[in-house]
C-alpha positions as CSV (number, residue, x, y, z in Angstrom):
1,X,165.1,115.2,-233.7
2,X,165.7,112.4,-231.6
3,X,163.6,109.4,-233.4
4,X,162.6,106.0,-230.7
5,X,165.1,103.6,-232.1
6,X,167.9,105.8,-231.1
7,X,167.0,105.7,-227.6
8,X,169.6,104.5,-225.3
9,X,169.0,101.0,-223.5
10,X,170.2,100.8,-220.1
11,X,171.1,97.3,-217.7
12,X,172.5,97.4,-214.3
13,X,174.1,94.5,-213.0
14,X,175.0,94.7,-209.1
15,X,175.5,98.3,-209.1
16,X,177.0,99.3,-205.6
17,X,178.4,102.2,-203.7
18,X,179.5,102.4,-200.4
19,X,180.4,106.0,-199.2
20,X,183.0,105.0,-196.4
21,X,181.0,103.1,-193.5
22,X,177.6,104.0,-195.4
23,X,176.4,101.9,-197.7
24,X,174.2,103.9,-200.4
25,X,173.4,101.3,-202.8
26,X,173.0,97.9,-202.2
27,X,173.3,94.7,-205.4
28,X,171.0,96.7,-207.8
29,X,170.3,94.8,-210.6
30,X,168.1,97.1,-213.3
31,X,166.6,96.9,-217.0
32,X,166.0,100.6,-218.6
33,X,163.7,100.1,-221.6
34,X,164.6,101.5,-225.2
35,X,162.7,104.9,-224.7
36,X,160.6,104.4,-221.6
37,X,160.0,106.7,-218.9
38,X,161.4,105.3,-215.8
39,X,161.1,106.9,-212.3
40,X,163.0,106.7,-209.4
41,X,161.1,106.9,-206.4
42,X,162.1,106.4,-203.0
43,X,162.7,108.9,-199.4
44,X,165.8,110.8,-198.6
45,X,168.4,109.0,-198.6
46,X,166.9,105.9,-200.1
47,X,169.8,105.8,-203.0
48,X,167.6,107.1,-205.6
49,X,169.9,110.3,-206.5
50,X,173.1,108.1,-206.1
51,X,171.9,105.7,-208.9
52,X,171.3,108.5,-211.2
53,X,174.9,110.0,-210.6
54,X,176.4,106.3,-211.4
55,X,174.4,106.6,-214.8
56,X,175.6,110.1,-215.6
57,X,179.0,109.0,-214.8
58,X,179.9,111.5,-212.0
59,X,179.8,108.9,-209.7
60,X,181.5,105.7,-209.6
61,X,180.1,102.6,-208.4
62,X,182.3,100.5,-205.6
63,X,181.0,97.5,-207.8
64,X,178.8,96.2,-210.4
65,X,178.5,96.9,-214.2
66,X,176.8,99.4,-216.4
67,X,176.2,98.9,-220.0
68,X,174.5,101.0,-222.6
69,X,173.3,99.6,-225.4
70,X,175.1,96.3,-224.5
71,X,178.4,98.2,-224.1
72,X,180.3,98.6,-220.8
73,X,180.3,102.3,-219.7
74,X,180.9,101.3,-215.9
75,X,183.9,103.2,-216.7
76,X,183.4,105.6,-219.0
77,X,183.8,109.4,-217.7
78,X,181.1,111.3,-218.0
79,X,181.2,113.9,-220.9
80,X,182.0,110.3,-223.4
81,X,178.2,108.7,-222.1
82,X,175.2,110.1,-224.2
83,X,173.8,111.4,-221.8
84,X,171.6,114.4,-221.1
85,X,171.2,116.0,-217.7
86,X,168.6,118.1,-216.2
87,X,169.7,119.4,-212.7
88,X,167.6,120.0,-209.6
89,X,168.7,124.2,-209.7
90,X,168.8,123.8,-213.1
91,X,172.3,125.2,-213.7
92,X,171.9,128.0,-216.6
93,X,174.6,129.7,-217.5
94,X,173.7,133.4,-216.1
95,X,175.8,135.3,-218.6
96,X,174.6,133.1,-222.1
97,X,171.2,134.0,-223.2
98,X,168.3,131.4,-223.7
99,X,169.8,130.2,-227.1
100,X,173.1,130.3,-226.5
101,X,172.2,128.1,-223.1
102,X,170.8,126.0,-225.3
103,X,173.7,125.8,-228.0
104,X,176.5,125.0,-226.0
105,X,176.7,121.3,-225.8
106,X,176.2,121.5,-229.9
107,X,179.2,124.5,-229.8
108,X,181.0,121.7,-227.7
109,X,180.6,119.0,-230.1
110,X,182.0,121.1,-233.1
111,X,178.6,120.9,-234.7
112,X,178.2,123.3,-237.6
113,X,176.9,127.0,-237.4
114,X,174.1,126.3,-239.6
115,X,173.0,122.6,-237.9
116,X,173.4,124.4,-233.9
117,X,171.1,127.5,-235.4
118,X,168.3,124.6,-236.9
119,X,168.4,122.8,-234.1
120,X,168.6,125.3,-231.2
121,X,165.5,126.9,-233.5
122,X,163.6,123.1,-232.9
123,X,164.1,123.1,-229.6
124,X,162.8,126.6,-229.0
125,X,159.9,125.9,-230.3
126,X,159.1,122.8,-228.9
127,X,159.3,124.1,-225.4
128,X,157.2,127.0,-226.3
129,X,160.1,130.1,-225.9
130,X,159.8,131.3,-229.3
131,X,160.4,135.2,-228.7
132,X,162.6,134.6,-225.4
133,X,165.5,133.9,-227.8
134,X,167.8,136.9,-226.6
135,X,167.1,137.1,-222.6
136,X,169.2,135.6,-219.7
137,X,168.2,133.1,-217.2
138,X,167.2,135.9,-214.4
139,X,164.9,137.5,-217.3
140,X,162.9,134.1,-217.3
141,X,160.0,132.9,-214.6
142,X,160.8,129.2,-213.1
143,X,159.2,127.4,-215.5
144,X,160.6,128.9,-218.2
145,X,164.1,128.1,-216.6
146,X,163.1,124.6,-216.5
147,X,162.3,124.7,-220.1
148,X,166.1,126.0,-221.3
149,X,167.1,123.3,-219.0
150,X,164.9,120.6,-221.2
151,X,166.0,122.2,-224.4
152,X,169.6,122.3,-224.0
153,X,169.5,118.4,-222.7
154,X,168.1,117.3,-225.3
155,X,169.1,119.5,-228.4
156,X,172.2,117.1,-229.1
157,X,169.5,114.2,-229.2
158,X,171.1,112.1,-226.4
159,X,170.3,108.0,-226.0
160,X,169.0,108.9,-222.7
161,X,167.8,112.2,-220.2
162,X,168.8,111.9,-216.8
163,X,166.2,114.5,-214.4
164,X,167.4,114.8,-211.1
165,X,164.0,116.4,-209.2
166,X,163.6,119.0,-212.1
167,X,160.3,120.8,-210.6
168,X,161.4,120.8,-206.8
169,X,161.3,124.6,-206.6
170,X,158.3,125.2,-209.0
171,X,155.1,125.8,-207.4
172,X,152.2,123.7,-207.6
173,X,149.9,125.3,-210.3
174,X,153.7,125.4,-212.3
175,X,154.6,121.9,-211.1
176,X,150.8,120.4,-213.2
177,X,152.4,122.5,-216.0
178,X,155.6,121.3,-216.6
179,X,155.1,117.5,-216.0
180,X,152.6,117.8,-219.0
181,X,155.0,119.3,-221.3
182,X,157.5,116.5,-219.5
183,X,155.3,113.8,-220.9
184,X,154.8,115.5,-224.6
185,X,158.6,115.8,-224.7
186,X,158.6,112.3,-224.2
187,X,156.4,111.3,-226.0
188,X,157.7,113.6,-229.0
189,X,161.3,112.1,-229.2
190,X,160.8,108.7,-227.7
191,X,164.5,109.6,-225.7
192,X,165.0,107.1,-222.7
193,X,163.6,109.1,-219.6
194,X,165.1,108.4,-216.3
195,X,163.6,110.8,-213.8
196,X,164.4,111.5,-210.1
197,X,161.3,112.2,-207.8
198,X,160.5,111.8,-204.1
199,X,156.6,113.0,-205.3
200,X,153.9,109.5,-205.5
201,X,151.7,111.5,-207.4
202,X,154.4,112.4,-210.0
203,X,155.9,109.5,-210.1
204,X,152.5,107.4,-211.1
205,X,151.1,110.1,-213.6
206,X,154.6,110.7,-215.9
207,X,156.2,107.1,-215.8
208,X,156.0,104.0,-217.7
209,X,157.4,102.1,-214.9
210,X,158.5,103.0,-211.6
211,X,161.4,101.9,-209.5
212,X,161.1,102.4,-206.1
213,X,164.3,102.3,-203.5
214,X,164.6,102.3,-199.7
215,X,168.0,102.0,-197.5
216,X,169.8,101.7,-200.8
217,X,167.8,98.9,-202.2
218,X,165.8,98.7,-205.0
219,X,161.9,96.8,-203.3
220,X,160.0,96.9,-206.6
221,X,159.9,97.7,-210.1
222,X,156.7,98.1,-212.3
223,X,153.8,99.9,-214.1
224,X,152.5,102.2,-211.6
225,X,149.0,101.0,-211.8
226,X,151.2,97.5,-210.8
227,X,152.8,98.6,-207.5
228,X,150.4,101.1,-206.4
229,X,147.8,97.9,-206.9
230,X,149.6,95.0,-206.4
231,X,153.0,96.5,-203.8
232,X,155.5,93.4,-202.7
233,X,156.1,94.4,-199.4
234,X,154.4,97.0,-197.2
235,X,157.0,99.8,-197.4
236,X,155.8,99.9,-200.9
237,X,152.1,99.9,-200.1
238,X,152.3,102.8,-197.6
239,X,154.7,104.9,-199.5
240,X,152.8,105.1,-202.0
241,X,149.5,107.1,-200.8
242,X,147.4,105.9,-198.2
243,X,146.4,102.5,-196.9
244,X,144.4,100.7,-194.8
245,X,145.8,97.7,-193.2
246,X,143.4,94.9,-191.6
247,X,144.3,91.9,-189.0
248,X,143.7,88.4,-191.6
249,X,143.6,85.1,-190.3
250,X,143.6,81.5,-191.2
251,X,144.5,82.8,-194.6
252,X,144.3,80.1,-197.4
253,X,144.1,79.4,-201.1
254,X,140.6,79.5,-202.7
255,X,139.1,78.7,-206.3
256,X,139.4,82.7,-207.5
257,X,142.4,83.7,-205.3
258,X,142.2,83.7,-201.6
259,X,140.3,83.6,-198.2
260,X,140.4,84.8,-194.0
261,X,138.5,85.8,-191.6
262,X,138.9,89.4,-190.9
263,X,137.4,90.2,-187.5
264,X,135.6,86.8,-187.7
265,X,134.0,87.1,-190.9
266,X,134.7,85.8,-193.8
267,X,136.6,88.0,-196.7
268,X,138.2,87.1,-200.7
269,X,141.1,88.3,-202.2
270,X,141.4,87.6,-206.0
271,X,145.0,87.7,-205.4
272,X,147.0,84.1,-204.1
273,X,148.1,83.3,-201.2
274,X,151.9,82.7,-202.1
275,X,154.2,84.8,-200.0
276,X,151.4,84.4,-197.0
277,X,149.8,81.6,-195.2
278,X,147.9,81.4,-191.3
279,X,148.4,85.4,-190.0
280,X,148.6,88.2,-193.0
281,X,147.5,91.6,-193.3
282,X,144.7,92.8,-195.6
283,X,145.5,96.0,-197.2
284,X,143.2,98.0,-198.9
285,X,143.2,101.4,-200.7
286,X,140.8,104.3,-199.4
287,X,139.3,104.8,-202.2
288,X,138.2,101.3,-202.8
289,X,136.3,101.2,-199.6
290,X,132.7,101.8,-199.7
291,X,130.0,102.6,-196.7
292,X,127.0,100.2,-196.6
293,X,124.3,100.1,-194.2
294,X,125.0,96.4,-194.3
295,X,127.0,93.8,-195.9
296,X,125.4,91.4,-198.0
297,X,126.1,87.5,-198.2
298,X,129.4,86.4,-199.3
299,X,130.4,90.7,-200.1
300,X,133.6,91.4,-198.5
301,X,133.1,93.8,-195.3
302,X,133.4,94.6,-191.5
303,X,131.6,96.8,-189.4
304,X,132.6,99.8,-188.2
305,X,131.7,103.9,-186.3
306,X,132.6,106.5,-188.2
307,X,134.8,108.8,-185.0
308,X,136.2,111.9,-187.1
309,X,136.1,113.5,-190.5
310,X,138.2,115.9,-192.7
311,X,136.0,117.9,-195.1
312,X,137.9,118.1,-198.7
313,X,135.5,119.8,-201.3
314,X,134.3,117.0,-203.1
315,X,134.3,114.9,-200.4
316,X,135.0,114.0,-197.2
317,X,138.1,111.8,-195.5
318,X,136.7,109.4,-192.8
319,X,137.6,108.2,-189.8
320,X,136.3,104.4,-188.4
321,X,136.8,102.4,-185.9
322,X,136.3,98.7,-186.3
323,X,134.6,96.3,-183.5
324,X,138.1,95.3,-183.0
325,X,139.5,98.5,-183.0
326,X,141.3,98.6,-186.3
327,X,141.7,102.6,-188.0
328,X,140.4,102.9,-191.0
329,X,140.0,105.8,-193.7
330,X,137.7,106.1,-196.7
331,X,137.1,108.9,-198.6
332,X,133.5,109.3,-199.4
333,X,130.9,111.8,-201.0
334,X,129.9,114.3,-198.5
335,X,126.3,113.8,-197.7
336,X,127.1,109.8,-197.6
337,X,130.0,111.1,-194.7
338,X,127.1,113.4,-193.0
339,X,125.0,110.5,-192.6
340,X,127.7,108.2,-190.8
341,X,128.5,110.9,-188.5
342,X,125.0,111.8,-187.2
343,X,123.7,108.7,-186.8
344,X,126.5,107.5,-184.7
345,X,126.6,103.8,-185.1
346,X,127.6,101.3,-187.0
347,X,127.8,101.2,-190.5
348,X,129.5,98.8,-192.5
349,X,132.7,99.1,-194.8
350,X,133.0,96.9,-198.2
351,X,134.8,96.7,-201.0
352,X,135.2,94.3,-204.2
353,X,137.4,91.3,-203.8
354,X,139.9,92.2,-206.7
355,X,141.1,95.2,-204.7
356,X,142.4,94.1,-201.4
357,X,146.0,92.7,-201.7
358,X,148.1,90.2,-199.1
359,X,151.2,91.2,-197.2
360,X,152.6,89.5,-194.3
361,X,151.8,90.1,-190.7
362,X,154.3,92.3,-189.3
363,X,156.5,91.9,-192.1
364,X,157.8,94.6,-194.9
């Protein structure tokens, strides 16, 4: 099967596509590893799908270049790219059975009889349908759907898999499934991975870098610990789960990163102060926020009243208030939540100095 050096390498230079009036994708500029997994992430209409459909070749761009392994394919029609596809309804063929699904882009490339019945066999057993051989597509559950789908994209052992929201209409139980047996695939035949998703979660547990597009625009590229961490702009940082943003002033450079005042007291940031300076907003994770019944000298934290809670099994979401008024949300252990609420007054909020992040006041 498909070995990591034969992985397909990917660069994007300007990609655009304007749809009449509507522009859909905007001077992308992108670098697709040799056998990463990369996601894109993004809303509706963010230019995600579009960008996928340019690689696959069923859509062209209006301008910019494509090039596969440092050859231009900006032009090249689809069925000539090496390219596997996994669609979003899957697209079986009803009337062809599970391995004859799953031979016909061999069948199509005049492989041999005996090299399509060794390799069909592979792929059958690597997404676990040994003994579903001989049924049809409407015999099959969802998941098993998806896996025919995997198999026959990858059976001719293309440079790179193209998934365009694979597990939309899988349930959730189904959905935990199937993005682990995504990951082994990968893992197992180190194919380039390019993977459509609108789902956070998904996109920061499967990928080796994330790509994440609003308005046709591609805002940040990275390791998902990087831009769920460390987000550029604040579009980023609240798309990606929740956040809690603070009111910084008289922001400055210190000896280990940065400094404000954040409702009059003093806070650190390990991270510079390059893209802000005076005004800025501190934003900081949930679940790096901690309750306290008070602050100690020089620890990051602001006081707060807990007004609200959400009860979620292993612990409680929590609503504050600031002295300022600022909402804020942790998520806490239960009986630390209890106590907040009953007692009614302040408590203070902290958290360690590596974890809050800089992004402009007002800005995105």
């Amino acid at each position: 099967m498909q070995q990591p050096g034969r992985a397909a390498e990917i660069k994007a230079i300007g990609i655009g596509k304007s749809f009449g009036s509507f522009r859909a994708l905007d001077n992308l500029s992108l670098n697709i590893g040799r056998g990463e997994f990369l996601t894109l992430l993004g809303p509706s209409g963010s230019g995600k799908t579009t960008f996928l459909m340019i690689l696959a070749g069923f859509v062209q761009p209006t301008e910019g270049k494509l090039f596969s392994d440092g050859t231009d394919i900006t032009d090249r029609p689809a069925e000539q790219r090496a390219a596997g596809m996994v669609f979003q309804g899957y697209a079986l063929f009803p009337h062809m059975s599970v391995e004859a699904n799953i031979a016909f882009p061999l069948k199509v490339r005049k492989k041999s009889a005996a090299d399509i019945k060794k390799r069909v066999g592979e792929m059958i057993e690597r997404v676990g349908l040994v003994g579903h051989e001989k049924k049809l597509p409407s015999q099959l559950s969802g998941g098993q759907q998806q896996r025919v789908a995997l198999a026959r994209a990858l059976v001719f052992e293309p440079g790179v898999l193209l998934l365009d929201e694979p597990f939309s209409a899988l349930d959730k139980s189904l959905r935990g499934q199937m993005q682990a047996e995504m990951k082994r695939l990968h893992q197992e035949t180190g194919t380039t991975f390019v993977f459509v998703t609108h789902d956070q979660s998904e996109a920061l547990a499967l990928s080796s870098r994330v790509a994440i597009f609003n308005h046709g625009k591609l805002l940040q590229v990275g390791a998902p610990d990087e831009v769920y961490d460390r987000p550029d702009n604040r579009f980023v940082a609240e798309f990606l789960g929740e956040i809690n943003m603070l009111p910084l002033k008289g922001v400055k450079p210190a000896d280990n990163g940065s400094t404000g005042l954040c409702e009059d007291r003093a806070v650190n940031m390990h991270c510079k102060a390059e893209k802000v300076r005076g005004d800025a907003i501190l934003a900081i994770r949930p679940e790096h926020m901690s309750i306290a019944r008070e602050a100690a000298v020089g620890e990051n934290g602001i006081a707060a009243t807990a007004t609200a809670s959400t009860y979620l099994g292993a612990a409680t979401k929590l609503d504050l208030t600031t002295r300022q008024g600022a909402k804020v949300t942790v998520s806490v252990p239960n009986e630390v939540a209890a106590a907040a609420l009953s007692k009614g007054n302040s408590v203070w909020l902290t958290w360690p100095a590596e974890k809050g992040f800089l992004l402009p006041d007002g800005g995105q």
